[in-house]
N, C-alpha and C positions, 0 to 999 in steps of 0.2 A: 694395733694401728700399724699399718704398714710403712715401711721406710721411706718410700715418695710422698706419702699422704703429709709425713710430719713436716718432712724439708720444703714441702708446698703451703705451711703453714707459715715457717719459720718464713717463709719469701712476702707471704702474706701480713705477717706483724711488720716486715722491716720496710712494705713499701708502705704502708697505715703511718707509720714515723713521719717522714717527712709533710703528711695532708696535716697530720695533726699540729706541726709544728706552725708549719706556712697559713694555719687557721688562726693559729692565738697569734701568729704576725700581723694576719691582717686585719686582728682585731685590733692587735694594740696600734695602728697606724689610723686603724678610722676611729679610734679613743684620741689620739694625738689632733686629729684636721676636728673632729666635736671641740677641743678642747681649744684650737688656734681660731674658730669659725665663732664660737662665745666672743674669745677676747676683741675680734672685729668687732661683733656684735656692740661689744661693751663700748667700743672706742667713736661706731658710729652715733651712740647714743648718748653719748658725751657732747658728739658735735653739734646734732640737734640742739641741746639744754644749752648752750652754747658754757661749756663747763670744760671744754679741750686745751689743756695745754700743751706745749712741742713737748714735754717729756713724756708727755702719754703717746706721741705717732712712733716712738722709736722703743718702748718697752714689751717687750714681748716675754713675761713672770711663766715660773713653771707651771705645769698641771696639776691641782692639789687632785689627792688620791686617782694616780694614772691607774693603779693597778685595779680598783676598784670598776672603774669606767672601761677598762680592757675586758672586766670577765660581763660588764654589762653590753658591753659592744659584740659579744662571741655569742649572743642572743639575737643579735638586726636580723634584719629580713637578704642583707646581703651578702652576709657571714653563712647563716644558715641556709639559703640556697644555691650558693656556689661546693661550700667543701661539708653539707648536711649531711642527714642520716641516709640521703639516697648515695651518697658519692664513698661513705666511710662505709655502706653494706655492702657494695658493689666488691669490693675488697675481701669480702669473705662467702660470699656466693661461688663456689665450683666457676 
């Protein structure tokens, strides 16, 4: 393999790094707004049942299993067509 060939590679993994990182980022932030958009959810449905107390407009509890909901969020339809298999090929194409 010739010596441009390799170092045109080695250019190819290192800019693959950062899509791959800035992917599982932007999953774990649309894991985070599913997980903030529930807790609305849950707060406006409280109000309905008329079951709202002031301690529930100002608790916002952590995400149970974020990391879980991050690798399922690296599945969306928004995830998968911004930084997909056409944008991470594109990468290794000549």
């Amino acid at each position: 393999m010739p010596k441009r060939r390799v170092f045109f590679s080695f250019l190819t993994g290192m800019a693959l790094l950062p899509t791959l990182l800035f992917m599982f980022l932007e999953a774990y932030y649309l894991a985070l707004e599913r997980c903030f958009r529930q807790q609305c959810n849950q707060v406006v449905q409280k109000l309905n049942e008329n079951a709202l107390y002031p301690e529930d407009l100002y608790s916002i509890e952590p995400c149970p299993a974020l990391l879980r909901r991050t690798f399922q969020a690296l599945g969306s339809f928004s995830v998968r067509s911004f930084y997909g298999e056409r944008r991470v090929r594109n990468y290794y194409t000549p």
